[in-house]
NUTI-448554 format. One record per residue: x, y, z of N, C-alpha, C, CB in turn; residue in three letters. Coordinates in steps of 0.05 Angstrom, whole numbers, plus 32768, in hexadecimal, padded with zeros to 4 digits. Each point is the difference from the previous one (the first is absolute). Glycine has a CB too. Layout:
// NUTI-448554
{n_x=X&n_y=Y&n_z=Z&ca_x=X&ca_y=Y&ca_z=Z&c_x=X&c_y=Y&c_z=Z&cb_x=X&cb_y=Y&cb_z=Z&residu=ALA}
...
//
This chain:
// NUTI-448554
{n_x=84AF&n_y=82DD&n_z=8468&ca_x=8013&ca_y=800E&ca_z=7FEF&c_x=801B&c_y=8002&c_z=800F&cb_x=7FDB&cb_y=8019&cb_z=7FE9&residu=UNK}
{n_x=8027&n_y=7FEF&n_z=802D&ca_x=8019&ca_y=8003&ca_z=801A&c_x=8004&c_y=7FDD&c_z=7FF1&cb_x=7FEF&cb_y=802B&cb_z=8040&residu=UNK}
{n_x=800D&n_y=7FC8&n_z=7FC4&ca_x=800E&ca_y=7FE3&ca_z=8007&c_x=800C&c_y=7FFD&c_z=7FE0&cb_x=7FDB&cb_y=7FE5&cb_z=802C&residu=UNK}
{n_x=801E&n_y=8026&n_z=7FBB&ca_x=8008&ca_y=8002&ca_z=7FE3&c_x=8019&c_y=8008&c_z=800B&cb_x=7FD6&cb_y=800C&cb_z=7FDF&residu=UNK}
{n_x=8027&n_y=800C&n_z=8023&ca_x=801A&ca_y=8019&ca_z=8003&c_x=8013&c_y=7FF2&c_z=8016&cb_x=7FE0&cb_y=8034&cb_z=7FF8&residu=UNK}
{n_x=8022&n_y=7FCA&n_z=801F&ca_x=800E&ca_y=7FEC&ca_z=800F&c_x=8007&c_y=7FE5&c_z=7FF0&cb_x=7FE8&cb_y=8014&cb_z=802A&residu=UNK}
{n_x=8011&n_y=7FD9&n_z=7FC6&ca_x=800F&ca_y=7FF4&ca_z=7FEB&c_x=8008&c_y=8005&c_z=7FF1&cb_x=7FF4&cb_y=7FEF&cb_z=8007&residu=UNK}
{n_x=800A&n_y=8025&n_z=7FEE&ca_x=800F&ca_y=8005&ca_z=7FE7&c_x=8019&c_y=8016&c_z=7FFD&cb_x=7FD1&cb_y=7FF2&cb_z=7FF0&residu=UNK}
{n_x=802E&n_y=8017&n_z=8033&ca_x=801B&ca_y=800D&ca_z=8010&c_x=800C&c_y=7FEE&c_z=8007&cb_x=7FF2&cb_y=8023&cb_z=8011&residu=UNK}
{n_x=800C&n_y=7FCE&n_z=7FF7&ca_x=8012&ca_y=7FE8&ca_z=800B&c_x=8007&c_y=7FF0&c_z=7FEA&cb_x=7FEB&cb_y=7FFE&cb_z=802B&residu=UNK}
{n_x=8000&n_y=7FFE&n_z=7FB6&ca_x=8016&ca_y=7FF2&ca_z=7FE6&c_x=800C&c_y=800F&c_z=7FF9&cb_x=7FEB&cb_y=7FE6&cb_z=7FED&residu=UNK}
{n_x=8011&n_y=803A&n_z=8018&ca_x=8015&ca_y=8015&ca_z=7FF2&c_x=801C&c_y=7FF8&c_z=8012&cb_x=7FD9&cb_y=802F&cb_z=7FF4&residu=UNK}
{n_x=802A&n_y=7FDC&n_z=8025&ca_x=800D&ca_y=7FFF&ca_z=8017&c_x=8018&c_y=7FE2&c_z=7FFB&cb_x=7FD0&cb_y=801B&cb_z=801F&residu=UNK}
{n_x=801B&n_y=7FD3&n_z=7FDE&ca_x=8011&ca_y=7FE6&ca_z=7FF5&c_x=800F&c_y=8000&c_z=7FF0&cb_x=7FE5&cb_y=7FEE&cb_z=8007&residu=UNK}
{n_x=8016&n_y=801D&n_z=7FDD&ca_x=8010&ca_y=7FFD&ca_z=7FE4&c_x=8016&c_y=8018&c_z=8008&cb_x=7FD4&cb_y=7FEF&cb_z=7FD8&residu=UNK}
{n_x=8028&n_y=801E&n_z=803A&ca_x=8014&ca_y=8016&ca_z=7FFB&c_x=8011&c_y=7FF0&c_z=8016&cb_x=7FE4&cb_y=8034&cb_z=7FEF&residu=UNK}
{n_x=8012&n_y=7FBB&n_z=8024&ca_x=801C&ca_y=7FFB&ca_z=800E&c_x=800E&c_y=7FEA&c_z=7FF4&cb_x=7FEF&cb_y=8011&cb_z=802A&residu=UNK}
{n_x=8007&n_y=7FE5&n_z=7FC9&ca_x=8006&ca_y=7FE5&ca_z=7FE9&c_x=8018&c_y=800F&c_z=7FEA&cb_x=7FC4&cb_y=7FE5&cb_z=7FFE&residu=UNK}
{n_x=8032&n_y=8031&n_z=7FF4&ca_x=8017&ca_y=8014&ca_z=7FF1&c_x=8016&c_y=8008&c_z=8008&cb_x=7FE3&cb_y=800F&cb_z=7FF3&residu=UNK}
{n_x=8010&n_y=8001&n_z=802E&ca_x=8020&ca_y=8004&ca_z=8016&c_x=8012&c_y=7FEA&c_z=7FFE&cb_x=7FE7&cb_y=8017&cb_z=8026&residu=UNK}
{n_x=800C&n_y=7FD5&n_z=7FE7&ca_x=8014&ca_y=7FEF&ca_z=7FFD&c_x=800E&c_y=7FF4&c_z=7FF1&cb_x=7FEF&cb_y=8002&cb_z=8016&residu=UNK}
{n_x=8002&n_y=7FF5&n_z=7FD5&ca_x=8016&ca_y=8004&ca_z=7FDE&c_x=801A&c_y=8014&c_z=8006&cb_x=7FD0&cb_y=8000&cb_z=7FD9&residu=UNK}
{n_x=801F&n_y=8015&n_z=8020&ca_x=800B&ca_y=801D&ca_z=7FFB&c_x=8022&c_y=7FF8&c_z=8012&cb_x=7FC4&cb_y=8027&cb_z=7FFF&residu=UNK}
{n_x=8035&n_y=7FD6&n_z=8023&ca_x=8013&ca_y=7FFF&ca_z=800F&c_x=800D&c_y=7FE9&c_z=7FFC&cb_x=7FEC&cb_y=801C&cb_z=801C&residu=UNK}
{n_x=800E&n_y=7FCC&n_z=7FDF&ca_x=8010&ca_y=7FE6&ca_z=7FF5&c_x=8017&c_y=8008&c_z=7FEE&cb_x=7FD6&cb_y=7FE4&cb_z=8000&residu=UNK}
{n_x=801C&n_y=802A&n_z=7FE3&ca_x=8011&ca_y=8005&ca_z=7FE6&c_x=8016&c_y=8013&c_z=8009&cb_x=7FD8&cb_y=7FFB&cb_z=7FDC&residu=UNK}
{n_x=802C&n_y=8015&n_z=8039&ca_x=800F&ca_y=8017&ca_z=8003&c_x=8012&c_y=7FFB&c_z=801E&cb_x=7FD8&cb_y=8021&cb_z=7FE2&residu=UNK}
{n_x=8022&n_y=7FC7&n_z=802A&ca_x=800C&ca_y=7FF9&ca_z=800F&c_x=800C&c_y=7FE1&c_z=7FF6&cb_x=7FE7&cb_y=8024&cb_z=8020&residu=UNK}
{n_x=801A&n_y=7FD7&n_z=7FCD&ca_x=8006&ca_y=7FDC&ca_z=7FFA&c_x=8020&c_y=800A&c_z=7FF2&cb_x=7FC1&cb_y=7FDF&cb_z=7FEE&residu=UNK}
{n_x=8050&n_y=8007&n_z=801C&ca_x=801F&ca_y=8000&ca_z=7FF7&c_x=8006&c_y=7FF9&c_z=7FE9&cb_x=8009&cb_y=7FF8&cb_z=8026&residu=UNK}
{n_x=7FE7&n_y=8009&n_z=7FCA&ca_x=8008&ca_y=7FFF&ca_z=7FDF&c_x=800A&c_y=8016&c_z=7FF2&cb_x=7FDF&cb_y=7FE4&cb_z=7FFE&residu=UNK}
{n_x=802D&n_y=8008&n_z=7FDF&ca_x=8006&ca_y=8016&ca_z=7FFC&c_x=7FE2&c_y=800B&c_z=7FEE&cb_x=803B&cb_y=7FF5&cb_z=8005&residu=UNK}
{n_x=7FC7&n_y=8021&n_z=7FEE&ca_x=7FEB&ca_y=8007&ca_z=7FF2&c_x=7FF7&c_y=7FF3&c_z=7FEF&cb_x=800B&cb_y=801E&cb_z=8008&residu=UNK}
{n_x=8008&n_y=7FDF&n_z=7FDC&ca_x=7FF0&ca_y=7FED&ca_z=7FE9&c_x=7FF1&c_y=7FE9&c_z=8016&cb_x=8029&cb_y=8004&cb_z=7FD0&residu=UNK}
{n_x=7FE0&n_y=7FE9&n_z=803B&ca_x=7FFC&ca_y=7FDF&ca_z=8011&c_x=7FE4&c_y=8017&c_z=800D&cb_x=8041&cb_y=7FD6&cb_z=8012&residu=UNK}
{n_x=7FBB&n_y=803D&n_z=7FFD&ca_x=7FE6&ca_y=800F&ca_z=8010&c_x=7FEF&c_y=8005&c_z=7FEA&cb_x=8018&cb_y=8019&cb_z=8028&residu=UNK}
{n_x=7FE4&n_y=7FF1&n_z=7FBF&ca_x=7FF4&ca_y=8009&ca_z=7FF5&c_x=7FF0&c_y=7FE0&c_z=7FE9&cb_x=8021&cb_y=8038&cb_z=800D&residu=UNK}
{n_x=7FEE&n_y=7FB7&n_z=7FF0&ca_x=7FF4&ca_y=7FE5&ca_z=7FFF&c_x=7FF3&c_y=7FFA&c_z=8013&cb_x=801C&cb_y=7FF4&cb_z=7FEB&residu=UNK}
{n_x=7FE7&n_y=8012&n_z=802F&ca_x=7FEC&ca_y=7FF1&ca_z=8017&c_x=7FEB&c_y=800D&c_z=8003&cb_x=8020&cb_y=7FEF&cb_z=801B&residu=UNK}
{n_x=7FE5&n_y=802A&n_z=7FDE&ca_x=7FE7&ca_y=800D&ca_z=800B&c_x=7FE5&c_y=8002&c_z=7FE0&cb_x=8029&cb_y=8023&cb_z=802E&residu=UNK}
{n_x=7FEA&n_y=7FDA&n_z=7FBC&ca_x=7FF1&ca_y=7FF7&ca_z=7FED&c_x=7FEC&c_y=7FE8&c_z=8003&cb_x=8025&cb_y=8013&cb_z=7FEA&residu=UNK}
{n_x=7FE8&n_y=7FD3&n_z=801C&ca_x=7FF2&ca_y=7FEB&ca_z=8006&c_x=7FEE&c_y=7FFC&c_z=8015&cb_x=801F&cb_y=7FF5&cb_z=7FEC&residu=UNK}
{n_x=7FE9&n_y=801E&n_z=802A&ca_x=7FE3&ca_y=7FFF&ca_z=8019&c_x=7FEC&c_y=8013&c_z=7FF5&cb_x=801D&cb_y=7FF9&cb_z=802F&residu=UNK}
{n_x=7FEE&n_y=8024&n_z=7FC5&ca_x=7FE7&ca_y=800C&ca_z=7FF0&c_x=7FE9&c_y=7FEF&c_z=7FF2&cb_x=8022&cb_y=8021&cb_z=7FF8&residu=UNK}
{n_x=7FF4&n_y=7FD8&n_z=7FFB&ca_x=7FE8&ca_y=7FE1&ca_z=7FEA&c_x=7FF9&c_y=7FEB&c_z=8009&cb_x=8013&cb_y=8003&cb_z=7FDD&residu=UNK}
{n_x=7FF2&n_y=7FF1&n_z=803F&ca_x=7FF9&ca_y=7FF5&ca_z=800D&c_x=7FE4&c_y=8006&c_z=8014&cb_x=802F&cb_y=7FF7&cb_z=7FF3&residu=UNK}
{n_x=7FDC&n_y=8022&n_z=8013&ca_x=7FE2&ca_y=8008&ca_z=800B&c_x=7FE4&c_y=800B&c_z=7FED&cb_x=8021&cb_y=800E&cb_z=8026&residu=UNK}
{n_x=7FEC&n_y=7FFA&n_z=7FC1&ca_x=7FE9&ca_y=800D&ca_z=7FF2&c_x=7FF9&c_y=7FE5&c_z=7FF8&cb_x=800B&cb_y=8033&cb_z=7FF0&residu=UNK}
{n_x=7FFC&n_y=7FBB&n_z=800B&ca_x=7FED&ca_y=7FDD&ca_z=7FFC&c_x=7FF7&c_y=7FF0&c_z=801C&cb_x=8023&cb_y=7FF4&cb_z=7FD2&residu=UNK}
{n_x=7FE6&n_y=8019&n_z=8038&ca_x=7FF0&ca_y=7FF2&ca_z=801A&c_x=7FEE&c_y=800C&c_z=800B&cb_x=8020&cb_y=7FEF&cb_z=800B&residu=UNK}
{n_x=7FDA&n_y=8033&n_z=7FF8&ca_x=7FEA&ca_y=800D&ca_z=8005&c_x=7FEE&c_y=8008&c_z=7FEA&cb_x=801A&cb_y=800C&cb_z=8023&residu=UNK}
{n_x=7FED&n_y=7FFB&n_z=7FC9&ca_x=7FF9&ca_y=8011&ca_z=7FEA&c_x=7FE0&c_y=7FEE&c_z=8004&cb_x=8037&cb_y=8010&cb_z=7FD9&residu=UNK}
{n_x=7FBF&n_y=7FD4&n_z=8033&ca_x=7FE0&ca_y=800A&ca_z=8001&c_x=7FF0&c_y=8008&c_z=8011&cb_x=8003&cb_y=7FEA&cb_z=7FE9&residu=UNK}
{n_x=8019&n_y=801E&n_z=802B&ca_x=7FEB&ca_y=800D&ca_z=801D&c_x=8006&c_y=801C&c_z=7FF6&cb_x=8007&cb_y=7FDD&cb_z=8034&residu=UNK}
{n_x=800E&n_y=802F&n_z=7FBC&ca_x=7FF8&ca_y=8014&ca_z=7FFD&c_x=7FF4&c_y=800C&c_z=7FEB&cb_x=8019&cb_y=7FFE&cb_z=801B&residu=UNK}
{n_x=7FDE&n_y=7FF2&n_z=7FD7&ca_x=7FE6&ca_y=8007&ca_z=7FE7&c_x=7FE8&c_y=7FF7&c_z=801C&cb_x=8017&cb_y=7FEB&cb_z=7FBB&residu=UNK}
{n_x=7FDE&n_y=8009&n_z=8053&ca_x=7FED&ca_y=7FFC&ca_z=800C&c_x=8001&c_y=801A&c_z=8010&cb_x=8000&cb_y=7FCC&cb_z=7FFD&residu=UNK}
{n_x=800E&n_y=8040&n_z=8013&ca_x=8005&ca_y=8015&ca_z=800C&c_x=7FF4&c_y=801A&c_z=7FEE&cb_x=8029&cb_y=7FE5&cb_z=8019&residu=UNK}
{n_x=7FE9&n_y=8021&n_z=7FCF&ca_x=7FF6&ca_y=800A&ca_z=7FE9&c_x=7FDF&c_y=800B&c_z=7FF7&cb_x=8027&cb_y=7FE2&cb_z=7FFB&residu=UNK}
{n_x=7FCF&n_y=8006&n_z=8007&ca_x=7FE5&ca_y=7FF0&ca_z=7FF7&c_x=7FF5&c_y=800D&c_z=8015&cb_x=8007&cb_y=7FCF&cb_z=7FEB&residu=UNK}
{n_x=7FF8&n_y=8022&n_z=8029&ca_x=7FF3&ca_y=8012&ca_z=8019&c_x=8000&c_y=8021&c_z=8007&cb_x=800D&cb_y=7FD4&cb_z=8010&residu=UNK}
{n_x=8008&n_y=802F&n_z=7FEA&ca_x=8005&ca_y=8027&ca_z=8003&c_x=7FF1&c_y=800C&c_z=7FEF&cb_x=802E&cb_y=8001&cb_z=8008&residu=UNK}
{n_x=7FD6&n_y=7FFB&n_z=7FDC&ca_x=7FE2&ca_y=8003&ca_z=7FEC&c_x=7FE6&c_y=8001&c_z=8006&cb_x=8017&cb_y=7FEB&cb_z=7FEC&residu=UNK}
{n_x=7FE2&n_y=7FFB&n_z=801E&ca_x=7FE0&ca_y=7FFA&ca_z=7FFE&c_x=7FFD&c_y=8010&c_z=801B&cb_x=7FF5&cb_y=7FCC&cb_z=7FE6&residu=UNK}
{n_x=8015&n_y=803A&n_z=8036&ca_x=8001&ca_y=800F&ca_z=8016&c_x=8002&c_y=8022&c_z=7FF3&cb_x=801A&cb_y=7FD1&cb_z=8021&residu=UNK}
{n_x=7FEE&n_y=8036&n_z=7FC5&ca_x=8001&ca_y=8020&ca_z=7FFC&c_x=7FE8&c_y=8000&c_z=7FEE&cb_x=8035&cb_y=800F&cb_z=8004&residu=UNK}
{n_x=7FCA&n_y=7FD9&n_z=7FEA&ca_x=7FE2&ca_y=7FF8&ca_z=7FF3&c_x=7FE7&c_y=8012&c_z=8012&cb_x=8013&cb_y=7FC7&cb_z=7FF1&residu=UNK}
{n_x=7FEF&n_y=8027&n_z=8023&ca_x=7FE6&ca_y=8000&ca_z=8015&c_x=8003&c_y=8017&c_z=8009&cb_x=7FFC&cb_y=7FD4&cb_z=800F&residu=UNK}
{n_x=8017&n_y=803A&n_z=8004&ca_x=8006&ca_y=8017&ca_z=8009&c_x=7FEE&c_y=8024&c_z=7FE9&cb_x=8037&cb_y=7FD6&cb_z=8017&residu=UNK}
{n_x=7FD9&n_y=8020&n_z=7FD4&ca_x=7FF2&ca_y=8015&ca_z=7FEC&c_x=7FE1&c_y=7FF9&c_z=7FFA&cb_x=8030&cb_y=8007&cb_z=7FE7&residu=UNK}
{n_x=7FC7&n_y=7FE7&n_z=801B&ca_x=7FE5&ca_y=7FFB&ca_z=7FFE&c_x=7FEE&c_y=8003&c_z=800F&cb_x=800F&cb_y=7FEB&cb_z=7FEE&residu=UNK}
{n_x=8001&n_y=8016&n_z=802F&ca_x=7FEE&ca_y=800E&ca_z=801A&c_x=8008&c_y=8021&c_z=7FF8&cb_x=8005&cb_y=7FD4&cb_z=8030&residu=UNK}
{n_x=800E&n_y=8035&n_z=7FC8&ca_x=8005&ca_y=801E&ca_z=8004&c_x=7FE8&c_y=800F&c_z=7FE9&cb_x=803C&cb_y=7FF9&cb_z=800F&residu=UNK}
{n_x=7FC2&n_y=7FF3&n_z=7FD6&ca_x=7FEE&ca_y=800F&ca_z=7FEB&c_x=7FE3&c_y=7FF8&c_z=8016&cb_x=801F&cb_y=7FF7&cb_z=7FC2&residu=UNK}
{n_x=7FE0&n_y=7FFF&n_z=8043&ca_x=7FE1&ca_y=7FFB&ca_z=800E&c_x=7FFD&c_y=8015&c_z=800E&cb_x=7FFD&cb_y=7FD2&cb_z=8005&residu=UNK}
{n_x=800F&n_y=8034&n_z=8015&ca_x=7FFB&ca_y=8014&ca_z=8010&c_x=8007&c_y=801E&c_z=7FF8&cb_x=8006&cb_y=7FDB&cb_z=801E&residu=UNK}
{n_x=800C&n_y=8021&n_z=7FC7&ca_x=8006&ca_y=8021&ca_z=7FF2&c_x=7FD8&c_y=8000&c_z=7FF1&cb_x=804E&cb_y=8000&cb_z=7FE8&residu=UNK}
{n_x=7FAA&n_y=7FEC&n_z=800E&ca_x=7FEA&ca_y=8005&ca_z=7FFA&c_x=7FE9&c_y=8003&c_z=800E&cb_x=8014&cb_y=7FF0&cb_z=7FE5&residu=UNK}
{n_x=7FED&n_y=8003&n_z=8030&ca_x=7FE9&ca_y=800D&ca_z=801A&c_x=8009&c_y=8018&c_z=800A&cb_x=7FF3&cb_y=7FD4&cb_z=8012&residu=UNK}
{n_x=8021&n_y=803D&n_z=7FEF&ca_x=8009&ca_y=800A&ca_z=8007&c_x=7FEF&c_y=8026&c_z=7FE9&cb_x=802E&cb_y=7FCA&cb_z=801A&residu=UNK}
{n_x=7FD7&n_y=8023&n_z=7FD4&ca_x=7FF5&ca_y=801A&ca_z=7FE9&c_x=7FE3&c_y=7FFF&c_z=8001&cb_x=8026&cb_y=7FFC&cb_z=7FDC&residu=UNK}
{n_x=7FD0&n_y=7FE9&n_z=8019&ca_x=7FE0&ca_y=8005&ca_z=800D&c_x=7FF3&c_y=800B&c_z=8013&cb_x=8004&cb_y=7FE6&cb_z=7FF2&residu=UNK}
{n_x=8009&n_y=801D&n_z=8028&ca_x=8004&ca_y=8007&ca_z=8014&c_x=7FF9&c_y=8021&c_z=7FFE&cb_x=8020&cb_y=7FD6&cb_z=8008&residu=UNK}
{n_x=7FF4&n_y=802E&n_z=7FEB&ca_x=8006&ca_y=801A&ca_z=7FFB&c_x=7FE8&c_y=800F&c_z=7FF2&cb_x=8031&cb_y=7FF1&cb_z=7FFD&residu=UNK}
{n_x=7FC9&n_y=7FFE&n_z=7FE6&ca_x=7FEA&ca_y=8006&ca_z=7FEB&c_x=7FE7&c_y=8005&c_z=800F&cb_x=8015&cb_y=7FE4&cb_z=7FDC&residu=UNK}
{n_x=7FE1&n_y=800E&n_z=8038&ca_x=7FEA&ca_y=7FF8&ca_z=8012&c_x=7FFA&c_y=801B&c_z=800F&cb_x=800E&cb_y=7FCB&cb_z=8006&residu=UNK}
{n_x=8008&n_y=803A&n_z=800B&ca_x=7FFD&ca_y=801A&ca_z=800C&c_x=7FFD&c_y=8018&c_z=7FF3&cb_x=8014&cb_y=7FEC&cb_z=801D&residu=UNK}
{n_x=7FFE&n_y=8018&n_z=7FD3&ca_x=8000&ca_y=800E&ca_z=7FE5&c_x=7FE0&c_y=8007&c_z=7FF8&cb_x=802F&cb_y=7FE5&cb_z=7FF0&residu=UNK}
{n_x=7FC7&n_y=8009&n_z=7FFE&ca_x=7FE4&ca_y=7FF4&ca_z=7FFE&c_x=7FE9&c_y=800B&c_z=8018&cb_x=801B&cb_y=7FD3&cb_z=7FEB&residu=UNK}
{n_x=7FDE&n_y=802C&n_z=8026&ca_x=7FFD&ca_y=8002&ca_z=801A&c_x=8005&c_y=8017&c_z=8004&cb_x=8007&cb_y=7FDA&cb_z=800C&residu=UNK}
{n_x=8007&n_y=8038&n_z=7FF5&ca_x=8006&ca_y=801F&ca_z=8003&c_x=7FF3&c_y=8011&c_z=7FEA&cb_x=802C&cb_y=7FF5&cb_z=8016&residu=UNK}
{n_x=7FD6&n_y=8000&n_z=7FD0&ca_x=7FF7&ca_y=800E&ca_z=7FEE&c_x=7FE3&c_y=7FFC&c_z=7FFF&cb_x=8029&cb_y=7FFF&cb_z=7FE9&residu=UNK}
{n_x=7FC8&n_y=7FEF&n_z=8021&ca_x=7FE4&ca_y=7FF2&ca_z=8000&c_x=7FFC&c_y=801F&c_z=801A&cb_x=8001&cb_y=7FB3&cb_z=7FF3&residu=UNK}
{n_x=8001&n_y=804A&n_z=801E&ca_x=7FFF&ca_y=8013&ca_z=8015&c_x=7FFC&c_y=801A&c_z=7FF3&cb_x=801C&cb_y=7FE5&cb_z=801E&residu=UNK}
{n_x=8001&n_y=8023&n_z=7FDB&ca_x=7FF9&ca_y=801C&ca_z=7FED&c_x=7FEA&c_y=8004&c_z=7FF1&cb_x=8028&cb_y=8001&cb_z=7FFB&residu=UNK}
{n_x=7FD1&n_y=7FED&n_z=7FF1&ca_x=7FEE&ca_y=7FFA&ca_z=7FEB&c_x=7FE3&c_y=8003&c_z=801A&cb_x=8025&cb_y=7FD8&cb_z=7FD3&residu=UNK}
{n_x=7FD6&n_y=8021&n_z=803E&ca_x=7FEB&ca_y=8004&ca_z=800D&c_x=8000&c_y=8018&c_z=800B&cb_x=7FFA&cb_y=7FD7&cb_z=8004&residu=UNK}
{n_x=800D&n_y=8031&n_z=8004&ca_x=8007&ca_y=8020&ca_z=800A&c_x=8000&c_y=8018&c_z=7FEE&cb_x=801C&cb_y=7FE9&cb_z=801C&residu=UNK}
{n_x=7FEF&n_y=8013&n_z=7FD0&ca_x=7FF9&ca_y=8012&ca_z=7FEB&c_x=7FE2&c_y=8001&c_z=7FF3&cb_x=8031&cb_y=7FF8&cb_z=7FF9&residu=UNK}
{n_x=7FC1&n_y=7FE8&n_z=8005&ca_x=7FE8&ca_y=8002&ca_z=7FFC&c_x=7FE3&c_y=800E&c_z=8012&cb_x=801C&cb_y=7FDB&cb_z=7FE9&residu=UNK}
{n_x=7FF0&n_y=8032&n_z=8025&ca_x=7FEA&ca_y=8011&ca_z=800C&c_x=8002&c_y=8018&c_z=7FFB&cb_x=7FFB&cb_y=7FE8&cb_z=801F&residu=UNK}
{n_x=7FEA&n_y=801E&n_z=7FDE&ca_x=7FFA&ca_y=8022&ca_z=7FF1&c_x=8003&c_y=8016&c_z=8017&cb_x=7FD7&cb_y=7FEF&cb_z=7FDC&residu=UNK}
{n_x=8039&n_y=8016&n_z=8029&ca_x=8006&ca_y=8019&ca_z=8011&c_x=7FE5&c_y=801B&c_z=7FFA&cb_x=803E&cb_y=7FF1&cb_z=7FFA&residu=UNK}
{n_x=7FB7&n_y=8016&n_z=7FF4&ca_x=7FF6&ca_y=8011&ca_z=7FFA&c_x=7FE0&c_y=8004&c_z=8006&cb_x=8029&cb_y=7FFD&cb_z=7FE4&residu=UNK}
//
């Protein structure tokens, strides 16, 4: 699980320094605005067609990874209650024998 989380900090870590640098390109470049706001239109749409299937695959994966995740959590919330019921069960069985003797 460490080696999940260590990749998927480092694709976070990535895209955000990929944005910075946009970010710092568009706000440091010698244009004027209208001519900047065309360029940055066309690399936007440039990148959302050039990644858009690593990041539906990325997507995909984050899903089926919270899929699985909740599916271990209902499991162990349910051993967790049986658990519970058992001892429960088990204490009252106890009582139930203890009360059945005639004191008198």
């Amino acid at each position: 699980m460490s080696k999940e989380k260590s990749s998927i900090g480092f694709g976070v870590g990535l895209l955000a320094g990929v944005v910075g640098g946009i970010v710092a390109g568009i706000l440091y470049a010698p244009c004027p605005g209208s001519e900047m706001r065309e360029k940055v239109k066309e690399t936007v749409c440039d990148l959302a067609e050039k990644h858009s299937p690593a990041v539906n695959e990325a997507k995909k994966q984050a899903l089926e990874s919270i899929d699985l995740l909740r599916y271990k959590l209902e499991k162990q919330y349910k051993k967790f209650g049986n658990m519970l019921k058992s001892k429960k069960m088990r204490k009252a069985k106890e009582l139930e024998d203890i009360s059945d003797y005639d004191f008198n």
